[in-house]
C-alpha positions in Angstrom: 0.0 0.0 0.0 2.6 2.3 0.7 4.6 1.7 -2.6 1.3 2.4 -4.2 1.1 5.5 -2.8 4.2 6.4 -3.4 3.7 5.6 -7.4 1.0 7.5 -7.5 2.4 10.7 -5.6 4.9 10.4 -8.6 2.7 10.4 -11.2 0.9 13.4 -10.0 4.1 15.0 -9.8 5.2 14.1 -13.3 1.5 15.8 -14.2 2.1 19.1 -12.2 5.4 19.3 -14.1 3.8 18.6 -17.7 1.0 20.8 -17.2 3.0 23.6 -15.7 5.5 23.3 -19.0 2.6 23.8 -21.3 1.0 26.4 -19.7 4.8 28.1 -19.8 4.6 27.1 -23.5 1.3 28.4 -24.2 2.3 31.6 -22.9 5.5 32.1 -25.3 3.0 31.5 -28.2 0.4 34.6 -27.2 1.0 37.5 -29.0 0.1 40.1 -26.8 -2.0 43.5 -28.9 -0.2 46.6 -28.4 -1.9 49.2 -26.8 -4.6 51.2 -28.2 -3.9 54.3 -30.4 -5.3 57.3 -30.1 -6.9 56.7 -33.7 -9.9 55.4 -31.3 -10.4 58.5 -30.2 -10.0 60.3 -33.4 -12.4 58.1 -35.6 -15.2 58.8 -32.5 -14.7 62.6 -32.7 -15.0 62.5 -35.9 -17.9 60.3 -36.2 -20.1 62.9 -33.9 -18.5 65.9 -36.3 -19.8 64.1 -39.5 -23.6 63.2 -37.5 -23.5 66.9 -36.6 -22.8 67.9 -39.5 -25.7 66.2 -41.2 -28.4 67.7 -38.4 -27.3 70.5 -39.5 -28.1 69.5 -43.3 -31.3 68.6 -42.6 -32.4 70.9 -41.0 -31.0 73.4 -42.6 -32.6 72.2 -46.2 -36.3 71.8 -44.1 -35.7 75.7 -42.4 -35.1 76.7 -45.8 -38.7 74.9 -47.1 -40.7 77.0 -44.8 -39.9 80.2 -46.1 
C-alpha cells in the first residue's frame, strides 16, 4: 500500500510538471496586442462631427422649405 502511494504521488508529480510546461509554452506563443492608439479617439470625434454635421443638413434644407 505504501509503494502504491508512493507511485501515485509520482505520477501526480510528473502531471504538475507537464501541465505547468505547457502552460509556460502556451504563454511564449500569445502574441500580446499593443496598446490602443489614439486613432480610437479620433475616428469617435470625428464620427459625432460628421452626424452633426448632417443635423445641420437637414435641418438646414427643411428651415429653408418653410420660407
Amino acid at each position: 500500500m505504501n509503494d502504491n502511494d508512493v507511485n501515485d504521488k509520482k505520477k501526480i508529480t510528473i502531471l504538475n510538471n507537464d501541465i505547468q510546461e505547457r502552460v509556460r509554452y502556451e504563454k511564449k506563443q500569445i502574441i500580446r496586442p499593443d496598446q490602443k492608439s489614439s486613432i480610437g479617439k479620433v475616428q469617435v470625434v470625428f464620427t459625432i462631427v460628421m452626424g452633426i454635421v448632417v443635423l445641420f443638413g437637414i435641418i438646414y434644407s427643411l428651415l429653408t422649405q418653410l420660407n
